[in-house]
C-alpha positions as CSV (number, residue, x, y, z in Angstrom):
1,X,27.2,24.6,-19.0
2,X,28.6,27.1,-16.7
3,X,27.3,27.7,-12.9
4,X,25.4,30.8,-14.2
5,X,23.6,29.2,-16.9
6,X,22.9,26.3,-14.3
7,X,21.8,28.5,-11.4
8,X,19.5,30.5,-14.4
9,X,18.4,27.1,-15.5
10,X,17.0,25.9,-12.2
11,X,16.0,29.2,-10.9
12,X,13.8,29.5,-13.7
13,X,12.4,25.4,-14.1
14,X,11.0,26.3,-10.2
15,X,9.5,30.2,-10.6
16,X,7.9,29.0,-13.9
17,X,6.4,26.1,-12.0
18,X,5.0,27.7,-9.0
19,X,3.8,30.9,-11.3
20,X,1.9,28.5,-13.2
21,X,0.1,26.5,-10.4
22,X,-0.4,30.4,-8.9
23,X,-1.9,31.5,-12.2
24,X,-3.8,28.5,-12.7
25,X,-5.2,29.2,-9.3
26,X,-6.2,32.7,-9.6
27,X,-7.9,31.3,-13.3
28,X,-9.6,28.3,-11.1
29,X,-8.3,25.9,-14.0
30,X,-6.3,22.7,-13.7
31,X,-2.4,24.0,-12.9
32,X,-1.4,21.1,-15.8
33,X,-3.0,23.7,-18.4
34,X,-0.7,25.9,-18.1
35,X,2.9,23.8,-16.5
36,X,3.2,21.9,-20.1
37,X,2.9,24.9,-22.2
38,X,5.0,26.7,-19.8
39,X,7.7,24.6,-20.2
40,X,7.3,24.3,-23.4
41,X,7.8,27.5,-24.7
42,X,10.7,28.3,-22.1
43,X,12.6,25.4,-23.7
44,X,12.0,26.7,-26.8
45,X,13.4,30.0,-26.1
46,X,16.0,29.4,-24.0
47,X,18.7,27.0,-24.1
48,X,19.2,27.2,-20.1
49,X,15.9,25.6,-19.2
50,X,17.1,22.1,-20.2
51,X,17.0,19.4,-17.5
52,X,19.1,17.3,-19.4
53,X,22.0,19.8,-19.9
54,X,21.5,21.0,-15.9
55,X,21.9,17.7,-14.5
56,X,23.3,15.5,-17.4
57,X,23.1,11.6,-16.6
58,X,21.4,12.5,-13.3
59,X,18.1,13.8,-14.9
60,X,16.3,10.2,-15.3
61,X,17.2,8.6,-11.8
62,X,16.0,12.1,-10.3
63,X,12.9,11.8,-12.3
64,X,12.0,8.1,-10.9
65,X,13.0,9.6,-6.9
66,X,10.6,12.5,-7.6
67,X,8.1,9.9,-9.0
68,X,8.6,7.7,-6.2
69,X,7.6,10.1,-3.6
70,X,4.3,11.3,-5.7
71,X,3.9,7.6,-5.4
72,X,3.8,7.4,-2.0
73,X,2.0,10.0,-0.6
74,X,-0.9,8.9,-3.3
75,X,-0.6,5.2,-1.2
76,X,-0.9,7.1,2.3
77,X,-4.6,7.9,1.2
78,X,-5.0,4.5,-0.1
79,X,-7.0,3.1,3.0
80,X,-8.3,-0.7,1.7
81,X,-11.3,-0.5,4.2
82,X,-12.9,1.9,1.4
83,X,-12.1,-0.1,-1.1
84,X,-14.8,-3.0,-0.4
85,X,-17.3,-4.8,-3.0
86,X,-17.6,-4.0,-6.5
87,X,-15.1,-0.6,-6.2
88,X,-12.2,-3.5,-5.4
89,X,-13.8,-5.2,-8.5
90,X,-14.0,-2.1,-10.8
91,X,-10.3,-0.9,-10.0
92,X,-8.9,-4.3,-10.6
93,X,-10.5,-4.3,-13.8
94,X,-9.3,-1.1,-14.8
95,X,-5.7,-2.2,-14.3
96,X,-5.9,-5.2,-16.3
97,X,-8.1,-4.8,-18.9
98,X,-6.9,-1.1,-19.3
99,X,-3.3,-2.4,-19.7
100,X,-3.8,-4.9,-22.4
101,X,-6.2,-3.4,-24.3
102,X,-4.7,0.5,-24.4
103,X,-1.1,-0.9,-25.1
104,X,-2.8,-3.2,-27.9
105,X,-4.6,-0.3,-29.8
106,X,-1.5,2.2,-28.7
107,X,0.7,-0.1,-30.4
108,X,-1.3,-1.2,-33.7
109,X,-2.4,2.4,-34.0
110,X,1.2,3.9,-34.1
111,X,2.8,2.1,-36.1
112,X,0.6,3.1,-39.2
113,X,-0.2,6.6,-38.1
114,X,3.8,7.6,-36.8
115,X,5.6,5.2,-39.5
116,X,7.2,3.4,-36.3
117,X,9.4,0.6,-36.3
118,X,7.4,-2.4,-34.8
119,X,9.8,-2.3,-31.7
120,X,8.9,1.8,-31.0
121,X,5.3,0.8,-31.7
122,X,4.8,-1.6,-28.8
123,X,7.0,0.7,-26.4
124,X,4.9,3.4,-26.8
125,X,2.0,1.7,-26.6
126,X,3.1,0.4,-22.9
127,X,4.2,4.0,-22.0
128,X,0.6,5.2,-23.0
129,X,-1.0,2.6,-20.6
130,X,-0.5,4.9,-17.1
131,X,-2.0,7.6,-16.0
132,X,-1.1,8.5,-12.6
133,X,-2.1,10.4,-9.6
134,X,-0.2,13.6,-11.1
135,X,-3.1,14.4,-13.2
136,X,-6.1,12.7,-12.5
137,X,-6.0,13.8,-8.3
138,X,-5.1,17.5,-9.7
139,X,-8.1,17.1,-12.0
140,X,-10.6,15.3,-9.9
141,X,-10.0,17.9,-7.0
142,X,-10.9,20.5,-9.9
143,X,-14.2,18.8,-10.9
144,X,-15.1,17.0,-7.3
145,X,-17.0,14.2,-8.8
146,X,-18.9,11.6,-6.2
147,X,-16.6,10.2,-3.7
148,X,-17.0,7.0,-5.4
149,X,-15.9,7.9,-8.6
150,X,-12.9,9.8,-7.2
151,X,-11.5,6.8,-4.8
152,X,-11.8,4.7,-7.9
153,X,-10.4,6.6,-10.7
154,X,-7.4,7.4,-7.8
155,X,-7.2,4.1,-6.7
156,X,-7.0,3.2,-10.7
157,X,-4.3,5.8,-11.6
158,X,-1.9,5.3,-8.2
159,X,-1.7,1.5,-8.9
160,X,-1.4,2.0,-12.7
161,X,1.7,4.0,-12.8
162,X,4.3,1.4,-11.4
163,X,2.7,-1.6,-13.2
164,X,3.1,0.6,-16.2
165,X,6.8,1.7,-15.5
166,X,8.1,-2.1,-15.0
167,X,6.3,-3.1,-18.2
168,X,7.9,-0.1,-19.8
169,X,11.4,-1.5,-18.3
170,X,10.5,-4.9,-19.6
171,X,9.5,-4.4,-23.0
172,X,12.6,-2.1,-23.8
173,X,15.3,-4.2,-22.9
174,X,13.0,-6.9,-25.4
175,X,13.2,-4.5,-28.1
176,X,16.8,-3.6,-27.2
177,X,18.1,-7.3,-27.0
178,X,16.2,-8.3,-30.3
179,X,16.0,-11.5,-28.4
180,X,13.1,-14.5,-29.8
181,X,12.1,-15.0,-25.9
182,X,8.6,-16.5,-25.6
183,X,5.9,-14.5,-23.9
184,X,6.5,-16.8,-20.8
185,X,9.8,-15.4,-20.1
186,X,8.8,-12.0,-20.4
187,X,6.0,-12.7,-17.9
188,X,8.7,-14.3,-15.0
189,X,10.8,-11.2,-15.8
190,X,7.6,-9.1,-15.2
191,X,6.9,-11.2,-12.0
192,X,10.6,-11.0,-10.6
193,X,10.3,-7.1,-11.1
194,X,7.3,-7.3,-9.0
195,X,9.2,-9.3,-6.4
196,X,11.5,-6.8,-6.2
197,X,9.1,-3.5,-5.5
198,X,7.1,-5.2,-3.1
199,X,9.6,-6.9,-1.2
200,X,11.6,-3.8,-1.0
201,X,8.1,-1.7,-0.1
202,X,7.4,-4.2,2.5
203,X,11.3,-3.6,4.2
204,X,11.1,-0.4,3.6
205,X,7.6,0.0,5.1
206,X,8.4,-2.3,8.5
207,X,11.3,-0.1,9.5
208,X,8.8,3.0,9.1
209,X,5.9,1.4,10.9
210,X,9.0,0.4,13.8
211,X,10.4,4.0,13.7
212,X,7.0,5.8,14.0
213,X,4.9,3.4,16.0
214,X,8.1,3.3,19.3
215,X,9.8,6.3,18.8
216,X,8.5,10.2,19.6
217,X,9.9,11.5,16.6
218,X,7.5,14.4,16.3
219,X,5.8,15.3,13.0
220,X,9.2,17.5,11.4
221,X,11.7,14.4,12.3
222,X,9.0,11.8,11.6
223,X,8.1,13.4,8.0
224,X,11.6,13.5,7.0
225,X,12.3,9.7,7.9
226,X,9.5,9.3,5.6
227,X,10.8,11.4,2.9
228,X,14.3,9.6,3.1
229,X,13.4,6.1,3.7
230,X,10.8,6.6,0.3
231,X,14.3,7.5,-1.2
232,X,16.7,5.1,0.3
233,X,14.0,2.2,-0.9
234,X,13.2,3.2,-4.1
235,X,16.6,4.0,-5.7
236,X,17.9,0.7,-3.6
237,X,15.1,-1.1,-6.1
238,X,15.3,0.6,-9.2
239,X,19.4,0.0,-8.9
240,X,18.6,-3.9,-8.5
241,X,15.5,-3.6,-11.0
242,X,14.6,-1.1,-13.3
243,X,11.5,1.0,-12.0
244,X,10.1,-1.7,-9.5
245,X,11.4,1.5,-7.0
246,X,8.5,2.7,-8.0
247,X,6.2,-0.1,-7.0
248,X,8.0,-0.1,-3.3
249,X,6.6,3.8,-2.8
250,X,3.2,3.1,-3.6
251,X,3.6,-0.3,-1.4
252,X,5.1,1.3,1.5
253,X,2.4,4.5,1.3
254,X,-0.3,1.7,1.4
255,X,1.1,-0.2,4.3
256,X,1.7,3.1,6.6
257,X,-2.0,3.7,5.6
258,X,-3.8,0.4,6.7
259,X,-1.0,-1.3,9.4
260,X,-2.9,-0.8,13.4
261,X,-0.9,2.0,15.5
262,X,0.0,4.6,13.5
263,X,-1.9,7.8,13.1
264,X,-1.2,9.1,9.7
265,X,-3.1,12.4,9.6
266,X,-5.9,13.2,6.3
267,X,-3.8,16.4,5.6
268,X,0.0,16.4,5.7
269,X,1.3,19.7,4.4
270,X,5.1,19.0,3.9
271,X,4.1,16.2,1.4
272,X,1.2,18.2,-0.1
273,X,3.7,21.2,-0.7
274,X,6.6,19.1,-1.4
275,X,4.2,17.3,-4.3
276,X,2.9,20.0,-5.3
277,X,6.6,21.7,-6.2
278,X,7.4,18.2,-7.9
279,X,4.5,18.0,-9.8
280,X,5.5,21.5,-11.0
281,X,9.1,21.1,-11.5
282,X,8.7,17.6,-13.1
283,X,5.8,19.0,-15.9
284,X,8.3,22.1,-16.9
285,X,11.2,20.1,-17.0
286,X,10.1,17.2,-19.0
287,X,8.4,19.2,-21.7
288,X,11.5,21.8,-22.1
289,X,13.1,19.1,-23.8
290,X,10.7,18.3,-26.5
291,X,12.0,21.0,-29.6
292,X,9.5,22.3,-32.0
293,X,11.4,20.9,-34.5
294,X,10.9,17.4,-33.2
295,X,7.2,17.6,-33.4
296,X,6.9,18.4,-37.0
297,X,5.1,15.5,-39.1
298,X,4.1,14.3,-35.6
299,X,1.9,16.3,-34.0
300,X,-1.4,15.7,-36.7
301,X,-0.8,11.6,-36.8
302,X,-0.3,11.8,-32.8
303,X,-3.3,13.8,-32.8
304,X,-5.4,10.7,-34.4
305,X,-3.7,8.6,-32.1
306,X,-5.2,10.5,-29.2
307,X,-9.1,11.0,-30.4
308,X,-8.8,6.8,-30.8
309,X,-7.1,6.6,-27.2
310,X,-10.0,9.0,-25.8
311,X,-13.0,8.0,-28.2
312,X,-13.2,4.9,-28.4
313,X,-10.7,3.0,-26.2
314,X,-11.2,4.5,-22.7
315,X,-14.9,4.3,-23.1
316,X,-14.5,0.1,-24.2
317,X,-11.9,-0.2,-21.3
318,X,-14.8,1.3,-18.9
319,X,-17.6,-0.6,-20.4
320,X,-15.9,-3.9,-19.7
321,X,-14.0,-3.1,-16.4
322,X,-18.2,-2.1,-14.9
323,X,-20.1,-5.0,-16.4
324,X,-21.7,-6.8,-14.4
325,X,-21.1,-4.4,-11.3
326,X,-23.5,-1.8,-9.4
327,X,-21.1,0.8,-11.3
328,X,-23.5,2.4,-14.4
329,X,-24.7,4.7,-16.1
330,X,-23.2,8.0,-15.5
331,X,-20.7,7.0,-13.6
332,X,-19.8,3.9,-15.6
333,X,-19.3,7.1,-18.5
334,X,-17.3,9.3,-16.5
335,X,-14.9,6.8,-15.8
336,X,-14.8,6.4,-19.6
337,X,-13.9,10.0,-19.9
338,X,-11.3,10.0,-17.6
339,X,-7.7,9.2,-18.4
340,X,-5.5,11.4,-18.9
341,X,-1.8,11.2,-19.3
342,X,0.7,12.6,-17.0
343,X,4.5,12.5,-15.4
344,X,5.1,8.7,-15.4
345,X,4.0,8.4,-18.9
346,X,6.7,11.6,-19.9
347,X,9.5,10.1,-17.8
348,X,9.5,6.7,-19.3
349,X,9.4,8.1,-22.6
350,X,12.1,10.8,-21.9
351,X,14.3,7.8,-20.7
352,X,13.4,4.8,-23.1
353,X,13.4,6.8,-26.3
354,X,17.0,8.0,-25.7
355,X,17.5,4.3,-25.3
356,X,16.1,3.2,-28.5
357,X,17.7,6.2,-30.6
358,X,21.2,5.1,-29.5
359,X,20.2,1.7,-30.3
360,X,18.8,2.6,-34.0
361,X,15.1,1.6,-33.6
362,X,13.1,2.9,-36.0
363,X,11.4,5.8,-35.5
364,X,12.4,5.8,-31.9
365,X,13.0,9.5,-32.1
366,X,9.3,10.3,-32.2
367,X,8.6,8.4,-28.7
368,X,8.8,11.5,-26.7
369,X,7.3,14.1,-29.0
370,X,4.5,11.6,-29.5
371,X,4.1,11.0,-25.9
372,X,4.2,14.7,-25.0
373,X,1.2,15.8,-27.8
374,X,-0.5,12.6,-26.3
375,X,-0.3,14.4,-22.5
376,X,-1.1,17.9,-23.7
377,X,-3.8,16.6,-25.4
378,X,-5.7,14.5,-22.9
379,X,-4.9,17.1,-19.9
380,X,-6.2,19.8,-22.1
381,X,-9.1,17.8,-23.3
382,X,-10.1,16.3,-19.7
383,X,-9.1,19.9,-17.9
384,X,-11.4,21.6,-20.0
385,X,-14.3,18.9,-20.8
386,X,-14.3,17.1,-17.2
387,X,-16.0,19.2,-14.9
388,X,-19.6,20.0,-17.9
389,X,-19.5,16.5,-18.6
390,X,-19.4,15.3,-15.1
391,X,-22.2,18.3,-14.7
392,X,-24.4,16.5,-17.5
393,X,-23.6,13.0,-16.2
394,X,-24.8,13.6,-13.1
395,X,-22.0,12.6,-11.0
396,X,-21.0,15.8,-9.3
397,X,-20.3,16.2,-5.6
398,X,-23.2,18.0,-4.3
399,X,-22.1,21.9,-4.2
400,X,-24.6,22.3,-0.6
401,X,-22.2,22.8,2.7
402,X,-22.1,19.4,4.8
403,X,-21.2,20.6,8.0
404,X,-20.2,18.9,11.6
405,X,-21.6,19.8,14.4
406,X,-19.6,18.7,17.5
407,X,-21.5,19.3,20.5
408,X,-24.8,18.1,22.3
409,X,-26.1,20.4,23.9
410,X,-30.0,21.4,23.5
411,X,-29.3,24.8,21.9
412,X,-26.7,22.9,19.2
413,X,-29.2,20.4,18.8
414,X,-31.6,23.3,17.6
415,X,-29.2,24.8,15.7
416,X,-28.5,20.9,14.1
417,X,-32.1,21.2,12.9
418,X,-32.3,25.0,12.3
419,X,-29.4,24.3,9.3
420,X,-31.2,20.9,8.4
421,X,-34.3,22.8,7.5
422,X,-32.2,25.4,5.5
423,X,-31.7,22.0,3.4
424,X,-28.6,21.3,4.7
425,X,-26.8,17.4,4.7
426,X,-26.0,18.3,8.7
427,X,-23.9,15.6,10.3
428,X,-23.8,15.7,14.2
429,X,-20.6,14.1,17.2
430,X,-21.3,14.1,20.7
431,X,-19.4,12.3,23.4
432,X,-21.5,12.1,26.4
433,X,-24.3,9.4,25.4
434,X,-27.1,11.8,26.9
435,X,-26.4,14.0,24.2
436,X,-25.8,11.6,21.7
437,X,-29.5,10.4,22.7
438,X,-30.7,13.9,22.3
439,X,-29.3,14.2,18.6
440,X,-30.9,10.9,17.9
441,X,-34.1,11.9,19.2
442,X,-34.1,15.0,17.4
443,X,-33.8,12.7,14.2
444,X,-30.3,14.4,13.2
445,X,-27.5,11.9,11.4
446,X,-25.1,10.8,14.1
447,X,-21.2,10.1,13.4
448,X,-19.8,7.0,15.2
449,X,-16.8,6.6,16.5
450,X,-14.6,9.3,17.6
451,X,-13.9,13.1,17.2
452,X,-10.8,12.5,14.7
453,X,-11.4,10.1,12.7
454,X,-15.0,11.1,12.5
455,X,-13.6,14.8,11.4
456,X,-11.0,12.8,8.8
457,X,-13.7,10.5,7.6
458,X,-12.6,7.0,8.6
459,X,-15.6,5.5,7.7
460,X,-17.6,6.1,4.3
461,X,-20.6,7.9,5.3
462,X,-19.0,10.7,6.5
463,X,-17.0,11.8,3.4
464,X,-17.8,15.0,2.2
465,X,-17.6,17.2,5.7
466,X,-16.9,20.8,4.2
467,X,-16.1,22.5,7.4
468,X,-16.8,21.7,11.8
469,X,-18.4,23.4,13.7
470,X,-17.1,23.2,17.7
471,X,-20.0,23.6,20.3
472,X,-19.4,21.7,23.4
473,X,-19.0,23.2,26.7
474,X,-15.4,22.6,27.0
475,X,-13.6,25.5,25.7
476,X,-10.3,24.4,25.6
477,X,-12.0,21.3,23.8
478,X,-12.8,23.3,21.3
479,X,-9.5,25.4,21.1
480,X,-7.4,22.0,21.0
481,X,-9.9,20.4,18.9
482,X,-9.7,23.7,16.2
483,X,-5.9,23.8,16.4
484,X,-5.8,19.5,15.0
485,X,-8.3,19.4,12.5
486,X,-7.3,22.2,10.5
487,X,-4.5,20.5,9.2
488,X,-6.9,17.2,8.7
489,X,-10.2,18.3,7.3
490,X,-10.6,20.2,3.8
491,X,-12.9,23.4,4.7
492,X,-13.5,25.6,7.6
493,X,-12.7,24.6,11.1
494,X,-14.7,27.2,13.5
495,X,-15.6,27.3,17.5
496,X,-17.1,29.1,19.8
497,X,-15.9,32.1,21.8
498,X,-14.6,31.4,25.6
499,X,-15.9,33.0,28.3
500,X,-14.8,36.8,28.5
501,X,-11.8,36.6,31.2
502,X,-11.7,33.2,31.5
503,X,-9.0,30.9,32.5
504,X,-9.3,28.4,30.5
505,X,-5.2,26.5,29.9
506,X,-5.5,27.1,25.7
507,X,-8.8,28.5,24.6
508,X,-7.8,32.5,25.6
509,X,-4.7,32.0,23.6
510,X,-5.5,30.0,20.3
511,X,-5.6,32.4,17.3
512,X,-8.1,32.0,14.9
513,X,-11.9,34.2,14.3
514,X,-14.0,32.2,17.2
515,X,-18.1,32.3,16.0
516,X,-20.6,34.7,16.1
517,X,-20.5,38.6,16.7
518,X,-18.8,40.5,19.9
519,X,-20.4,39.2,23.0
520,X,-21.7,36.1,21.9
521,X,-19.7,33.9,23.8
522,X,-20.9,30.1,24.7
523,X,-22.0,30.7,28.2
524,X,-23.7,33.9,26.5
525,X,-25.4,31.3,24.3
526,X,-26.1,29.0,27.0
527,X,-27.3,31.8,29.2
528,X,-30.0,33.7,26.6
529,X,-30.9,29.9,25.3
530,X,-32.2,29.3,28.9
531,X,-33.9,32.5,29.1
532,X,-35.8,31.5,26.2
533,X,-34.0,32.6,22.7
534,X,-34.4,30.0,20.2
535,X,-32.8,29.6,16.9
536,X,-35.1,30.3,13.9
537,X,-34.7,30.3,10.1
538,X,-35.9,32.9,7.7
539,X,-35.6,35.2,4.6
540,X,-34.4,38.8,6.1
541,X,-34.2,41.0,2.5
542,X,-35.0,44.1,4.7
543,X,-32.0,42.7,7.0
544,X,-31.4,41.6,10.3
545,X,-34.7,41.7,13.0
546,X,-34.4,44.4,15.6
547,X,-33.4,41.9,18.6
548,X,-32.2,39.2,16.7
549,X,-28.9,38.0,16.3
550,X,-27.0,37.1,12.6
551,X,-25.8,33.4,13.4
552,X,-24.9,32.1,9.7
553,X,-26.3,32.5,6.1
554,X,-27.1,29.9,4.5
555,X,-26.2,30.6,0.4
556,X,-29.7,29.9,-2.4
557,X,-26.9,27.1,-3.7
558,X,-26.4,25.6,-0.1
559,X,-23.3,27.3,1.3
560,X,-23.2,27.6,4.9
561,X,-21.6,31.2,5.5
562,X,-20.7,31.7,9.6
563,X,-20.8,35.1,11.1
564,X,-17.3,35.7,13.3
565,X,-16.3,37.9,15.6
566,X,-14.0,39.4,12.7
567,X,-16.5,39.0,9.5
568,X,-19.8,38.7,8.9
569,X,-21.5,38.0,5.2
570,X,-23.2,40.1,3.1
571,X,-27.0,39.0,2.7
572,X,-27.7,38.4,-0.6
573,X,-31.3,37.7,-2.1
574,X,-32.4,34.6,-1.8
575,X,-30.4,33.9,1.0
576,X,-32.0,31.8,4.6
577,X,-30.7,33.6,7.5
578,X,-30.2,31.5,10.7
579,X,-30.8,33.8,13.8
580,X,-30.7,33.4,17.4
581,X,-34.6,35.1,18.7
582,X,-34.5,37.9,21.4
């Protein structure tokens, strides 16, 4: 290819993957409904976007790097302290039992349905065993099921994908060899693959734990020692073992995320955006090189293939993975409805197929066509299906606000209880213990521990926060305090106004729409809340009381709307206004 055709080639793999996550957005549907199709077609069309042709032998090792990173930032939110009880039990089972029984029916299914040689059969039955973060995160954060149900079916697809890839590794060279090796040497191979990732994970994660734990190497410097050392480790494995690179990301993410003396924040936007644009990149690329021509007489037997993958074997995987565990009902079915295919399962069957086809397997050449109807067809089924029959299983997050009040103060105390009575899950942090003692007394929830990892949600019971809310009497507390969590929390960060002049070292200068209307500043609040205002609740159709002053709105389906010095809501019927009296 010539430099204009690659230049084309690339410019268009990244605009058509960043205009589908932006249309996708604007829709408010899962960005994977529209990245495979995207790619698709443009690889139909036009010969430049072909990641094979643009990068040539390069393509595959690029594609397990990119994977490898995805990897890892899916193990930095894999804290072990949430996985305790029967969620460890659940997720183990998944793994196990979803392995051997999906590559089982994957591999007896296909090779009556696809006319597979018996070799092709049992390698695309292993590729069809992962999942991955890739789709089910993207997907879950669509749907927002019960935090239960999404650490577990994340915790499933994170660990999933590199025990997937090495089996993948393991059963081609078997196929390719031809070899009469017993089922015990395939299983030492298996364990010196797994050797390999976890030894290199565990170097790989030591030197990061030494580098960020005794040097100041800020969050630009100390994110892209991250970035290379995932790199550096990975490809080091994968060179001395086929895809166990891929087991040493998700073991190094892990380790950074449960080793003492590090401070890995919730929210880390160059991985998130970096992630995203792989995600992106990886989905266009990898179906551009699927032809329509190679789909033809596979695309209605693959299609069989699928309905028994998502009809009847997810649901026996989660039936046995749950029994005997607290983990029923509609939860136990949701998990059974969730397992959709993504990037891992395209890039071992973009690189093994090739493999087998030069080789002279059977019906090797319908791997990757197969795989890709088998990803369009459970991310379109899920995308679509997920969130109503999460809706009808009862297993959705609830849609009311969960705010955080931080401050103790009597008059934020009030307003605690004034948005508790609008019928709002209100969670409360205080430092000083005489105002801790006043939320208790006022019978309000109480987070433990402190402001950050409260905010983050280190501990279980206070997952869900939608947005803080920052009260205290320190304004350049609350200015600091705005400035940190919004790049750890998912919603709203808001605080009060400072003092009109004041002198405070950060609060006069911290950008960002403080609460409440023009003059209501905290020692305002303090001031009128001594004189005897009070915060009340009420309907106010007709509007706002002559006297009164528009705090928040609280939504009929529970969303907590603030009033700031910039904005203030539009009162809908229906909606509870909270007001500070006269």
């Amino acid at each position: 290819m010539t430099s204009t055709q690659v230049l084309v080639g690339i410019a268009l793999i990244v605009v058509l993957a960043v205009a589908s996550q932006l249309a996708a957005s604007l829709l408010k549907i899962p960005s994977l409904l529209l990245l495979l199709p995207a790619g698709f077609i443009a690889g139909a069309l036009t010969d430049d976007v072909n990641p094979e042709q643009l990068l040539g032998p390069a393509f595959s090792p690029l594609v397990s790097l990119a994977v490898a990173v995805i990897l890892y930032d899916a193990g930095l939110g894999l804290d072990l302290g949430r996985l305790r009880g029967h969620n460890r039990r659940v997720v183990i089972n998944l793994i196990w039992i979803g392995v051997l029984v999906t590559w089982a029916a994957g591999a007896l299914l296909a090779g009556p349905l696809l006319g597979l040689s018996w070799g092709a059969a049992v390698m695309l039955g292993v590729i069809l065993v992962v999942s991955g973060p890739t789709v089910v995160a993207p997907l879950l954060n669509f749907v927002r099921p019960t935090e239960r149900l999404q650490r577990i079916l994340v915790w499933e697809g994170s660990l999933i994908d590199p025990v997937g890839g090495i089996l993948g590794a393991l059963v081609f060279h078997a196929v390719v060899a031809g070899d009469g090796n017993g089922i015990a040497t395939r299983i030492a191979e298996f364990a010196v693959s797994t050797a390999v990732g976890l030894a290199g994970g565990a170097v790989g994660a030591f030197l990061l734990w030494l580098l960020l734990r005794y040097l100041e190497l800020g969050e630009v410097l100390g994110t892209t020692v991250q970035f290379a050392a995932v790199i550096g480790v990975s490809a080091g494995c994968d060179a001395a073992r086929d895809d166990t690179g891929l087991i040493a990301a998700i073991v190094m993410g892990m380790a950074l995320a449960n080793l003492p003396g590090l401070d890995i924040p919730a929210r880390r936007p160059f991985f998130d955006t970096l992630v995203s644009l792989i995600i992106g990149v990886l989905f266009v690329s990898i179906s551009a090189t699927v032809t329509p021509q190679s789909l033809k007489h596979v695309v209605l037997p693959t299609l069989g293939l699928a309905a028994v993958l998502v009809l009847v074997v997810r649901p026996l995987v989660a039936v046995l993975a749950t029994a005997g565990t607290d983990v029923r009902g509609g939860q136990r079915w949701f998990i059974g409805w969730m397992a959709p295919r993504g990037i891992v399962a395209a890039s071992t069957a973009s690189t093994f197929s090739a493999g087998l086809v030069s080789e002279g397997v059977g019906g090797a050449q319908k791997i990757l066509p197969a795989t890709f109807t088998v990803i369009v067809t459970t991310v379109m089924l899920y995308g679509l299906t997920a969130f109503p029959m999460a809706r009808r299983l009862g297993v959705l997050r609830p849609a009311r606000s969960r705010p955080l009040l931080v401050g103790g103060d009597p008059w934020a105390v009030d307003l605690g209880q004034a948005l508790f009575a609008a019928g709002l899950d209100v969670l409360m942090w205080a430092g000083a213990e005489r105002q801790r003692t006043r939320i208790a007394d006022a019978g309000l929830p109480l987070a433990p521990g402190e402001l950050l990892a409260s905010a983050t949600g280190a501990g279980a019971e206070l997952e869900g926060i939608t947005g803080v809310l920052l009260l205290t009497e320190e304004d350049d507390f609350n200015a600091l305090a705005a400035m940190t969590l919004r790049e750890r929390v998912e919603g709203p960060v808001h605080r009060l106004a400072p003092a009109a002049g004041g002198r405070g070292v950060v609060a006069p200068y911290t950008g960002g729409a403080p609460l409440f209307g023009s003059g209501l500043t905290r020692p305002e609040l303090a001031r009128r809340y001594e004189s005897g205002s009070r915060i009340v609740t009420q309907h106010i159709a007709g509007g706002v009381p002559v006297g009164y002053d528009l705090l928040f709105l609280v939504r009929a389906d529970g969303q907590l709307l603030p009033v700031t010095e910039t904005h203030g809501p539009a009162v809908r019927a229906g909606d509870v206004a909270v007001l500070l009296s006269p």
